[in-house]
C-alpha positions in Angstrom: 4.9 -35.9 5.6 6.2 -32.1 4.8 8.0 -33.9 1.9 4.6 -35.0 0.5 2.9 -32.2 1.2 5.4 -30.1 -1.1 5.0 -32.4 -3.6 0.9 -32.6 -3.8 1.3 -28.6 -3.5 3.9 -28.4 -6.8 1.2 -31.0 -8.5 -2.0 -28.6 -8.0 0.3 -25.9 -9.5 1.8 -27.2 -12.3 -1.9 -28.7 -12.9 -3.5 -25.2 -12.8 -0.8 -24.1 -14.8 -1.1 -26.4 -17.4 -5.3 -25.1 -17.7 -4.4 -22.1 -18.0 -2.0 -22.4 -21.2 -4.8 -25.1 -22.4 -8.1 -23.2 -21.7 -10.6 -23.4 -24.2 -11.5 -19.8 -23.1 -8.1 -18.0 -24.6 -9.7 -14.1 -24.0 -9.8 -13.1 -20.1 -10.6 -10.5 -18.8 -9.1 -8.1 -15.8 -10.9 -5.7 -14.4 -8.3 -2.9 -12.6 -10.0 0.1 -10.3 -7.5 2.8 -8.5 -8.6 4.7 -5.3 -6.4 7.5 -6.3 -3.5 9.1 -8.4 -0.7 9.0 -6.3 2.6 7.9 -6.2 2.0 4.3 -4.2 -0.9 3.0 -6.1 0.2 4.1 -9.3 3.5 1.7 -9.1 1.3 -0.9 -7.9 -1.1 -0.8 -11.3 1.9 -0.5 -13.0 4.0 -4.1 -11.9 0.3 -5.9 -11.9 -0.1 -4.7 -15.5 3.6 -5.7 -16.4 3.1 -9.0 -14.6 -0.2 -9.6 -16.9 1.3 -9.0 -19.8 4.6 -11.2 -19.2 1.9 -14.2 -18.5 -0.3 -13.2 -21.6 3.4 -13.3 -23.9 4.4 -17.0 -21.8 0.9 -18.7 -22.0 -0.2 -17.8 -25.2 -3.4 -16.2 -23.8 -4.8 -12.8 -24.3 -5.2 -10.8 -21.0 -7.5 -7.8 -22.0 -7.4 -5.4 -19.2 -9.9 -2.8 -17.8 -8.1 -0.2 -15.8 -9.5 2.8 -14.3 -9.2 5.4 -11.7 -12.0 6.7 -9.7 -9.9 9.5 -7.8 -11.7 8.6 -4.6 -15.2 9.6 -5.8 -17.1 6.9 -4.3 -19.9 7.2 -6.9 -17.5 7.0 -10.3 -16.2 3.9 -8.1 -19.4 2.3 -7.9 -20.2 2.9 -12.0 -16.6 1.5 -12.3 -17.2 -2.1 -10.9 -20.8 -2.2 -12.4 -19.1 -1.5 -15.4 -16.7 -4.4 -14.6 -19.6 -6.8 -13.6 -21.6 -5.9 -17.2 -18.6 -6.4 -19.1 -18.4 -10.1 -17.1 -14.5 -9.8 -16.3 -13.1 -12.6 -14.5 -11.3 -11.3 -12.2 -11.6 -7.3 -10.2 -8.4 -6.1 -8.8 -8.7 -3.3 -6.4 -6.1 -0.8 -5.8 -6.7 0.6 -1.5 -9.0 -0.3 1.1 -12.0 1.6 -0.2 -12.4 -0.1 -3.7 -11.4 -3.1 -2.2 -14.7 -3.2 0.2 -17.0 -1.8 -2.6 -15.9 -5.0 -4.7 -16.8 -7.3 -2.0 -20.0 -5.7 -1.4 -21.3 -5.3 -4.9 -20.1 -8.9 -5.7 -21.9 -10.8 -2.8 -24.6 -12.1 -5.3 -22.7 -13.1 -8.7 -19.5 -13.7 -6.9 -17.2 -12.5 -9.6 -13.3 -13.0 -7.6 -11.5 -10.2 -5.9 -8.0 -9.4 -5.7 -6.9 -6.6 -3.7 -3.9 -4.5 -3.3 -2.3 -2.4 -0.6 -5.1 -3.2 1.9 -3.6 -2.0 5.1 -5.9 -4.1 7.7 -8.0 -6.8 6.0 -9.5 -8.4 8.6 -10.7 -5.3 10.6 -12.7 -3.8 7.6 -13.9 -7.3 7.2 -12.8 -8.3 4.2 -11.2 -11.8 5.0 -12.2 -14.0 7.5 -9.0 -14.8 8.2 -5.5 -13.5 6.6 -5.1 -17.9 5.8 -8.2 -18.6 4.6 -10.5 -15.5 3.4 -13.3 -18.0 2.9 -14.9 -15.9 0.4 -14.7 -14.3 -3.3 -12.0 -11.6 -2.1 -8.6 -11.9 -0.7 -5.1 -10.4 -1.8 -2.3 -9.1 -1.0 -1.2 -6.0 2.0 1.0 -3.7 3.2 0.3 -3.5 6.5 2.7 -1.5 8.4 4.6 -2.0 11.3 4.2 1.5 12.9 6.7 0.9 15.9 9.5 0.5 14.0 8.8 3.7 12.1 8.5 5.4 15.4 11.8 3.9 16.5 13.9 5.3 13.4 12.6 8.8 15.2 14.2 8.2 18.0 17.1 6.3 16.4 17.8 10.0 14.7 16.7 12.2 17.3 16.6 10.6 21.0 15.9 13.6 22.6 12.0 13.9 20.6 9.5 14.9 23.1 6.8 16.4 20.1 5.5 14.4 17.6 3.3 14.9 15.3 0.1 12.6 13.7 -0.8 13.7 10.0 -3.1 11.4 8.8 -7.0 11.6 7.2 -9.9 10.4 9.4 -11.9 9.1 6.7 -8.7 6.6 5.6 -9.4 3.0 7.1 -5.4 2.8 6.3 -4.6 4.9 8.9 -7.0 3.8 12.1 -4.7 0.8 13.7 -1.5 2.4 12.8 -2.4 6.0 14.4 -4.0 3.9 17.5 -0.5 1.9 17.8 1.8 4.7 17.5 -0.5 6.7 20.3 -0.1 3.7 22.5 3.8 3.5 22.1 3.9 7.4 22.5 2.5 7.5 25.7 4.4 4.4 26.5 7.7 6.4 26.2 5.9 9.4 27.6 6.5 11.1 24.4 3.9 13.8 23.7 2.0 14.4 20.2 -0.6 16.2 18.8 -2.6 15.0 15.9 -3.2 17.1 12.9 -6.0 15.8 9.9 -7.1 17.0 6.5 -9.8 15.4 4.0 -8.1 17.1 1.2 -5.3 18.0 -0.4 -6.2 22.5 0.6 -6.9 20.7 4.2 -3.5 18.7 4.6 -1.4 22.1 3.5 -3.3 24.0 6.7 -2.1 20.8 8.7 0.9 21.0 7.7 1.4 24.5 8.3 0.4 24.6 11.6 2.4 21.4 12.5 5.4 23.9 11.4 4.0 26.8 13.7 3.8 24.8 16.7 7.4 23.5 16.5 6.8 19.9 16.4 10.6 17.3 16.7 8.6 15.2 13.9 6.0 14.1 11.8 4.3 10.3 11.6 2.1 9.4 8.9 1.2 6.0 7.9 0.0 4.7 4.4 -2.7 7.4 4.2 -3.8 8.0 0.6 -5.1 11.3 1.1 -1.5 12.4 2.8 0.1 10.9 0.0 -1.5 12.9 -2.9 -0.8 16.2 -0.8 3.5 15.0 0.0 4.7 17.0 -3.3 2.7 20.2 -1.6 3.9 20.2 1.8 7.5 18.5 1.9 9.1 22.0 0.8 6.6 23.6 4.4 8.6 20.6 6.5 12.0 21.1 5.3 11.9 24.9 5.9 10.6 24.3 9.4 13.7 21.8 9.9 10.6 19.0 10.8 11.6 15.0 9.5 8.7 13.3 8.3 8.3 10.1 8.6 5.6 8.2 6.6 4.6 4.7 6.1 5.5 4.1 1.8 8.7 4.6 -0.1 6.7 6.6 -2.7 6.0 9.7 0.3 9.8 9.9 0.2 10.1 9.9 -3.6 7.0 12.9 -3.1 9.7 14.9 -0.6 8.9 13.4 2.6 12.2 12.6 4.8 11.5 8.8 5.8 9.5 6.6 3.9 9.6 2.9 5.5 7.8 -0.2 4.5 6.6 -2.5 1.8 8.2 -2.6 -1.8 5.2 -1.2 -3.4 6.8 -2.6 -7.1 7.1 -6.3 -5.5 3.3 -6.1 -4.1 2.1 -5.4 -7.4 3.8 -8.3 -9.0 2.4 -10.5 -6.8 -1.3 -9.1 -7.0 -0.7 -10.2 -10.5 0.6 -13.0 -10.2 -2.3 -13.3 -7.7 -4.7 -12.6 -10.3 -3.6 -14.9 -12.6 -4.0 -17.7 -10.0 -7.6 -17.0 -9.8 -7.7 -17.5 -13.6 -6.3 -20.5 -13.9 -8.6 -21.5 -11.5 -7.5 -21.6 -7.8 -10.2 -20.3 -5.2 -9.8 -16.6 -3.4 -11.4 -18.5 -0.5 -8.5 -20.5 0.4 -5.9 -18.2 -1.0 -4.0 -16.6 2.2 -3.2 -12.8 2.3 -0.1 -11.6 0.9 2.0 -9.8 3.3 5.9 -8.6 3.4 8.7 -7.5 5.3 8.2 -3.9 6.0 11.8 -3.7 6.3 13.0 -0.9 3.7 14.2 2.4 4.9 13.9 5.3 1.8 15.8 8.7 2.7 15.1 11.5 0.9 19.0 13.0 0.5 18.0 16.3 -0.6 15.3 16.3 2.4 18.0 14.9 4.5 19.9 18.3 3.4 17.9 20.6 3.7 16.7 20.0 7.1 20.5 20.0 8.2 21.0 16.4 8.6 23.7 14.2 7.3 22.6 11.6 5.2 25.5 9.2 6.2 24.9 9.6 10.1 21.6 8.9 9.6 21.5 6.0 6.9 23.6 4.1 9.5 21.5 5.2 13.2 18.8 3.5 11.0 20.5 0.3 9.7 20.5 -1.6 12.6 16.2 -1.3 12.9 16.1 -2.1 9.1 16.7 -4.9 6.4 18.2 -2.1 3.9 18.8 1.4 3.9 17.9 3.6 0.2 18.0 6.7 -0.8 16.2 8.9 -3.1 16.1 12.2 -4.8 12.2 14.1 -5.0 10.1 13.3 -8.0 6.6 13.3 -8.9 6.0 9.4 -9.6 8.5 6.4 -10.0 
């Protein structure tokens, strides 16, 4: 019976495949809105772009794309995805939690199909029914993030933690569930923390500077967007303090942060393509499940590493047992 399955699977594939290359329609269009310029999202529009044009060269179709950024401006989002729905694309991809649920709600009525990327927590913001079967116009792919293992590389590298630090935005939806779960497994361990927020870029320097001041072992910080576009401003106020931050992307550590640990944000932009382009050839977002992946990657910042006295060696391998690999990376403003 599994046999069979697999076979009637491949068939609807190839099938939808084979529409695709032979549409009478040969012009589609992809309508692409970023939350924010930063580091993350930026090498997610990036692989979905590449993995659009790669199909557009194999099929023989022309893929025109509509790409924007509304730099977290809630009304330039809005006049982004109207614009989409005027221009009639066929398909919205939004980049973060935020554009993601504007999508839905401005396409209840013409029900023009939604992929999102990097949504942390689809189901609590209610954008899937389920992460098997979204059952409506939207589903895609997330990075969800396993904040216990984050919090156990702290302790991997420094046992003897009894501050910790939360840096995260309140206003991020990305950063509710993990912030809740690593409070829970900090008072588990009786480990104490203070939490520390900023709105803005100005806001998340004073955060940082204070987390500095008061002396904290360590910093957590999941896949907050807002963190993430202040990392290149307030790795060089960690280091000096001799703090380790540990975030929830590979792309804070590429922005100076210690730790980065999760998703490959190169991969899970591939796949929202290749996402995408399964929703034009015709397959329906409401039975298409929820991308996840193995938030398994470990990315050390080696000059970090330095310059808050640790050795990148000792530390690569107290990590390697809690991860699937161990990278390292030197600071730079985007990948």
């Amino acid at each position: 019976m599994k046999k069979l399955i697999a076979i009637v699977i491949a068939m609807l594939v190839a099938l939808s495949l084979v529409s695709f290359a032979s549409a009478e329609q040969q012009t589609f269009k992809v309508g692409i809105c970023n939350y924010v310029d930063d580091a993350s999202l930026n090498q997610i529009v990036d692989n979905i772009k590449q993995k659009l044009a790669a199909v557009e060269a194999e099929k023989g179709v022309k893929i025109e794309i509509l790409d924007a950024n509304c730099m977290a401006d809630a009304s330039i989002m809005s006049q982004i995805i109207a614009d989409f729905i005027a221009e009639k694309v066929d398909v919205m991809i939004g980049v973060a939690t935020p554009v993601a649920m504007a999508m839905q709600a401005m396409t209840e009525d013409n029900q023009i199909p939604v992929v999102f990327a990097a949504v942390s927590d689809p189901l609590s913001v209610g954008l899937v029914e389920s992460l098997e079967k979204p059952g409506a116009n939207v589903t895609g792919t997330s990075d969800f993030l396993d904040t216990n293992a984050v919090l156990n590389l702290i302790f991997a590298q420094n046992p003897e933690a009894k501050q910790i630090a939360l840096l995260y935005d309140v206003g991020q939806d990305a950063s509710t569930t993990p912030i809740a779960a690593a409070k829970a497994y900090l008072e588990a361990k009786g480990v104490s923390y203070k939490e520390y927020t900023g709105s803005n870029v100005s806001e998340v320097i004073l955060a940082a500077q204070a987390i500095a001041t008061d002396k904290a072992d360590a910093v957590f910080t999941p896949t907050d967007n807002t963190i993430m576009t202040a990392e290149l401003s307030i790795y060089e106020v960690f280091a000096e303090a001799g703090i380790p931050h540990y975030t929830g992307a590979d792309s804070f550590a590429l922005n100076g942060a210690f730790l980065g640990y999760g998703v490959d944000y190169a991969n899970l932009g591939q796949v929202t393509g290749e996402m995408a382009v399964d929703v034009l050839a015709g397959a329906a977002t409401a039975d298409m499940a929820v991308r996840t992946f193995d938030n398994g990657i470990a990315t050390i910042n080696t000059e970090t590493c330095e310059a808050i006295g640790l050795n990148y060696d000792d530390v690569a391998a107290a990590f390697a047992p809690l991860c699937t690999q161990v990278q390292s990376v030197q600071t730079a403003e985007s990948f």
